[in-house]
Backbone bond lengths (Angstrom), bond angles and torsions (degrees), N, CA, C in turn:
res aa  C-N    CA-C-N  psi(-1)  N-CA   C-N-CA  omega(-1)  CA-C   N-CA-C  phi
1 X - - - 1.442 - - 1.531 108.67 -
2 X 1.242 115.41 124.99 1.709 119.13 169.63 1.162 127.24 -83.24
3 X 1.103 116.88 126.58 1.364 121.70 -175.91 1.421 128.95 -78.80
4 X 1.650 122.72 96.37 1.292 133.78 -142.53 1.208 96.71 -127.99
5 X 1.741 119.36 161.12 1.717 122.99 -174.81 1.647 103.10 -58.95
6 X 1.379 111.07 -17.95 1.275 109.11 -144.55 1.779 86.80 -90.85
7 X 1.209 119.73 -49.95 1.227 123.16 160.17 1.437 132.50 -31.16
8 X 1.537 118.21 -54.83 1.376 148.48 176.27 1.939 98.46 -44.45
9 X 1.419 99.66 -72.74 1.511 116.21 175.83 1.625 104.43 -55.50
10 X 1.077 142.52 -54.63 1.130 115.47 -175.96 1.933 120.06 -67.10
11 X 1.445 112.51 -20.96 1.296 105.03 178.33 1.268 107.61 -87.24
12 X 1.635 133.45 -20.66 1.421 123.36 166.02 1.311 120.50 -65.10
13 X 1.760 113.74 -18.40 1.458 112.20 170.43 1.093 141.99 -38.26
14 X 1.883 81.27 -67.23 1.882 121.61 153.62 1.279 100.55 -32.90
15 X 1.032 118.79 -90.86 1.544 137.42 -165.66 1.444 95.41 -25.66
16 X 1.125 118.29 -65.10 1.783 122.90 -160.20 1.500 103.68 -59.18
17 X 1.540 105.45 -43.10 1.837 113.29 -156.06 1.187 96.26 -56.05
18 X 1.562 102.55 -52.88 1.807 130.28 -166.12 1.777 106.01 -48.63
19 X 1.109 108.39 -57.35 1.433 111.99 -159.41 1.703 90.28 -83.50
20 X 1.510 108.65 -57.27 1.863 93.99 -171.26 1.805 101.02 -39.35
21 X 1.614 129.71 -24.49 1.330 112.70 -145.27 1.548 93.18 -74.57
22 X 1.194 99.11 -60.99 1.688 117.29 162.10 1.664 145.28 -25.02
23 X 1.489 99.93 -34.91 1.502 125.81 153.23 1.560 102.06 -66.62
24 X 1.327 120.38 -83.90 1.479 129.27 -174.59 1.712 102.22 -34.48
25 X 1.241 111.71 -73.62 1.584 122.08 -177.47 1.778 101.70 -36.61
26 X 1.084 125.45 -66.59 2.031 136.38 167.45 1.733 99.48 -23.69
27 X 1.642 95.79 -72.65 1.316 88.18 -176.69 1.179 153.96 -33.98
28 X 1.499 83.70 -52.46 1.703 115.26 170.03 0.976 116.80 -39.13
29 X 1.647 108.38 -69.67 1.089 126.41 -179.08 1.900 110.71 -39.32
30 X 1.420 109.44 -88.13 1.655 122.06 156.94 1.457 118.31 13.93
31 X 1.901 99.62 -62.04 1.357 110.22 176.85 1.280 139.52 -87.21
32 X 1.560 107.59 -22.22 1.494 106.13 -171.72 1.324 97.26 -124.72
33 X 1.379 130.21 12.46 1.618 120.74 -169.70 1.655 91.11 -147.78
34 X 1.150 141.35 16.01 1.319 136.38 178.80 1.657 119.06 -29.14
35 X 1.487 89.31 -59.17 2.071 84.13 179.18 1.395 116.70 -72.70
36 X 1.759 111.79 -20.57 1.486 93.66 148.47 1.297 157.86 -52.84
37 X 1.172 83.20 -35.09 1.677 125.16 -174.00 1.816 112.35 -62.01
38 X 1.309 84.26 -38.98 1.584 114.05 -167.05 2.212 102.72 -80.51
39 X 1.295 78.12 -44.42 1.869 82.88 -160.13 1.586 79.72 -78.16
40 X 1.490 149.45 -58.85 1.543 128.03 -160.61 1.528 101.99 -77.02
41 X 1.449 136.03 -22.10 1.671 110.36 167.88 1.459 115.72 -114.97
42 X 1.424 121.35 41.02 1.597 143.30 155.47 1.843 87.44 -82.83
43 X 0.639 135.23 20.35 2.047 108.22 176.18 1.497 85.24 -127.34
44 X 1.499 130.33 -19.62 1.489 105.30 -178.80 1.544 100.99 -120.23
45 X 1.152 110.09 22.56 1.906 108.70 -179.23 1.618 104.07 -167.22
46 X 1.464 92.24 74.50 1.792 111.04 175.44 1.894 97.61 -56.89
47 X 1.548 92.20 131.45 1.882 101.05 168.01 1.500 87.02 160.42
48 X 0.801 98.01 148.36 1.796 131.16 141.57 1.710 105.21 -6.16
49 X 1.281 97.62 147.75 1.578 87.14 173.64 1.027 107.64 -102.18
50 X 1.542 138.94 -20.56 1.450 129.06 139.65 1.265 118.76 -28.60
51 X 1.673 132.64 -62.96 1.400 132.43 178.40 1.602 110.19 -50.47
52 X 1.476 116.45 -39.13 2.168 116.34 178.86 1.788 88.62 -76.68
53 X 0.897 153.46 14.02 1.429 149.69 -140.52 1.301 87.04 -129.78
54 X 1.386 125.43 -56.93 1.470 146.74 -168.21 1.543 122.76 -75.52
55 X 1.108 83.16 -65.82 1.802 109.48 157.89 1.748 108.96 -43.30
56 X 0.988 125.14 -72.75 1.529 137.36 -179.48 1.197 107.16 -47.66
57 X 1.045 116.90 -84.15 1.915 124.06 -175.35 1.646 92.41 -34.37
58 X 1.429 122.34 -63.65 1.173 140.85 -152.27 1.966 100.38 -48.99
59 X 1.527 104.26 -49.81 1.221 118.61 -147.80 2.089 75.49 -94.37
60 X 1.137 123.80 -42.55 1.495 116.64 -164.60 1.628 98.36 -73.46
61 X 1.616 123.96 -23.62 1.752 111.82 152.74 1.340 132.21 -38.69
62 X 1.802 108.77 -50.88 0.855 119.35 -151.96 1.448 103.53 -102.99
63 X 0.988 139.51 25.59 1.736 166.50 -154.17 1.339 100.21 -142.06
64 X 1.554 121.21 -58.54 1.529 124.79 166.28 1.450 114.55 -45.84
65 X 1.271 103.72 -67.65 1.567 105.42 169.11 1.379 128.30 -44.67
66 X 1.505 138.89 -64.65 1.057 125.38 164.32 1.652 113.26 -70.45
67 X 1.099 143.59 8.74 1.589 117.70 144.30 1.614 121.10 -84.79
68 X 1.424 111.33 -24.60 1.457 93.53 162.08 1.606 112.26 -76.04
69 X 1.231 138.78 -31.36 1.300 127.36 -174.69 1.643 109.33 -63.66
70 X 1.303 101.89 -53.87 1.892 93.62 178.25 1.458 136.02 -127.98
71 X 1.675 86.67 41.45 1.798 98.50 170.70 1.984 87.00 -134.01
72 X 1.405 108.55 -64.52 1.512 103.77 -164.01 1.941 105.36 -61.46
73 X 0.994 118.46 -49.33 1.449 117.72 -168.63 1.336 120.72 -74.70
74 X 1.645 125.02 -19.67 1.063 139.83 162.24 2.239 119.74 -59.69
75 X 1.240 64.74 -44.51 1.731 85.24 -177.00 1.202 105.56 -81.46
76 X 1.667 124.84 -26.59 1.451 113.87 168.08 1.106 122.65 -60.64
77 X 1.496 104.62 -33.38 1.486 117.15 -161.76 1.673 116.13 -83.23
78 X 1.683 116.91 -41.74 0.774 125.91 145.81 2.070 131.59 -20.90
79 X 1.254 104.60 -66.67 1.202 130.19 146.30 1.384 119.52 -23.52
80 X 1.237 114.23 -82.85 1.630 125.55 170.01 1.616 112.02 -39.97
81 X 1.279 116.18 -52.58 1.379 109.12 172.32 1.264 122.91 -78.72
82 X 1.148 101.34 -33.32 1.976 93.73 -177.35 1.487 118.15 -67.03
C-alpha cells in the first residue's frame, strides 16, 4: 500500500473520530457519573476522591492536549493542503 495524501487524511480522520469519541465518552463519564467513576477505578488507584478528582481532570488535560496536537492539527493541516 502507498502512502498518499489521500491515505494520510483518511487515517488522521480515524485518529481524530477515535480519540474525540473517547475524550467526549471520559468526560461524560467525569461529569455526570463521578461517584461512579470513582467506586470502579478506586480498586486500582487507592486515594481520596479528591486525589482521583485531581489525577483525572489532570490526566483528561493532558489527553486533550495531545489529541489536539496529533490527531486534530495534523488533520487540519492535511486538509489545508489537499
Amino acid at each position: 500500500m502507498e502512502l498518499t495524501l489521500e491515505t494520510l487524511t483518511r487515517f488522521f480522520f480515524w485518529s481524530t473520530l477515535i480519540h474525540g469519541a473517547i475524550l467526549i465518552l471520559w468526560t461524560g463519564f467525569l461529569t455526570f457519573a463521578p461517584g461512579l467513576t470513582f467506586q470502579t477505578q478506586s480498586r486500582w488507584f487507592p486515594g481520596t476522591r479528591e486525589q482521583f478528582a485531581k489525577f483525572m481532570y489532570g490526566f483528561l488535560g493532558l489527553y486533550k492536549l495531545l489529541f489536539l496536537t496529533f490527531s486534530v492539527v495534523p488533520y487540519a493541516a492535511l486538509l489545508i493542503i489537499g
